[in-house]
C-alpha positions, 0 to 999 in steps of 0.5 A: 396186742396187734401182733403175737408178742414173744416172751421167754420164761426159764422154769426152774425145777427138778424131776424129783419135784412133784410139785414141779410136774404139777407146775409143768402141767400148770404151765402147759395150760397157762400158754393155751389161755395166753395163746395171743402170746409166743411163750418160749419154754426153757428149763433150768436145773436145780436140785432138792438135795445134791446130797443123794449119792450116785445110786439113790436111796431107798425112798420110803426111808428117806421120805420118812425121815424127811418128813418126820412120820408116817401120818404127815408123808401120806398126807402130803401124797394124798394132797398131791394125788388129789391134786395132780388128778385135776391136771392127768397126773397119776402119782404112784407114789407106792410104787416109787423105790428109789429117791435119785440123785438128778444131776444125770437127768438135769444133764440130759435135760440140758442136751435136749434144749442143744441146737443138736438136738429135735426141736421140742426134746428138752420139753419132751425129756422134761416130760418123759422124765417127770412121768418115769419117777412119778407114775412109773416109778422108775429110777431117773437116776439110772443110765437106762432110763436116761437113755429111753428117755432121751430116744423117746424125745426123738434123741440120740440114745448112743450119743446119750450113753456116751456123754452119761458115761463121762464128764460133760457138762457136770460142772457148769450145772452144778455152778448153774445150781449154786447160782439160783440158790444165790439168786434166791430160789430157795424153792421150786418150780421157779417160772423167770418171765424175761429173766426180770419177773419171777412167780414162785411155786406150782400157780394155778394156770391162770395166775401164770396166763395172767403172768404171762400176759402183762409181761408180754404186754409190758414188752410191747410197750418196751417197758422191759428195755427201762432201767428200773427205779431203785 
């Protein structure tokens, strides 16, 4: 390609997902190898369980009645330890206490991608979010949290408060939900290439870079424009 094509891709996850930190990382490492293209990141809310009260639930409980016994959770974690050292993550899964409800983080995940807001908040809230449950072990759920994460993405943590504090936005995220699980996202980190092409799951980096590129490469070509064959 002559000239840098620009794609978007609308990541479909939630900060209760580790696999979903491992595919953000993925990703990361997917646009440096596709660095010939212009990828425009946007992040979309989904919730593993909405079920979760407000507060959260203690998380080792939860997790061992989810995943049915002890030898099967710690084998899941040592698989996920192992795998997010490869990519500079460090899961602290022992420490973690709490299993939150995400719909407040997914919220503020939603402000930080407003025109209001630092350009690159909605990545970096993504981030310091991810961080905060996972090697922090900090509870996502709670309204201080939420605001550090926001400061920490250069936000305004008192606009932040406020908006924590009432009902905005609540509703178009919860409809915004109900509609991937319509779509057909039964699991995430969900990447939508161009709202057309969708690769499931945490992908390595360079099956996402490769994604990345044909898409680019087919819009240039202005395949994307034509009415797909049945």
């Amino acid at each position: 390609m002559s000239e840098r094509t620009s794609i978007t891709i609308d990541v479909i996850s939630d900060v209760a997902c580790p696999w979903c930190f491992l595919g953000m990382k993925r990703l990361e490492h997917a646009v440096e190898l596709a660095s010939d293209v212009d990828v425009q990141i946007r992040w979309r809310p989904y919730q593993l369980d909405p079920s979760i009260p407000k507060e959260g639930l203690p998380r080792r409980k939860y997790m061992l009645d989810k995943f049915g016994d002890e030898s099967r959770l710690t084998a899941a974690h040592e698989r996920l330890t192992m795998l997010g050292e490869v990519e500079g993550i460090r899961f602290n899964f022992d420490a973690m206490q709490v299993s939150a409800n995400t719909l407040d983080a997914h919220r503020l995940i939603r402000w930080g991608g407003s025109p209001k807001s630092p350009p690159g908040a909605q990545a970096q809230v993504v981030k310091r979010l991810f961080e905060m449950n996972f090697e922090e072990a900090r509870d996502i759920g709670a309204r201080d949290v939420l605001t550090e994460a926001a400061a920490d993405a250069g936000m305004d943590a008192n606009l932040v408060e406020a908006l924590l504090s009432s009902h905005a936005d609540v509703e178009s995220l919860q409809n915004e939900i109900a509609a991937a699980s319509q779509m057909g996202v039964t699991g995430v980190p969900c990447f939508l290439l161009e709202g057309k092409y969708a690769v499931m799951g945490a992908q390595e980096a360079e099956v996402l870079a490769d994604a990345i590129k044909q898409v680019a490469a087919a819009k240039e070509r202005g395949e994307l424009d034509q009415p797909q064959a049945n």
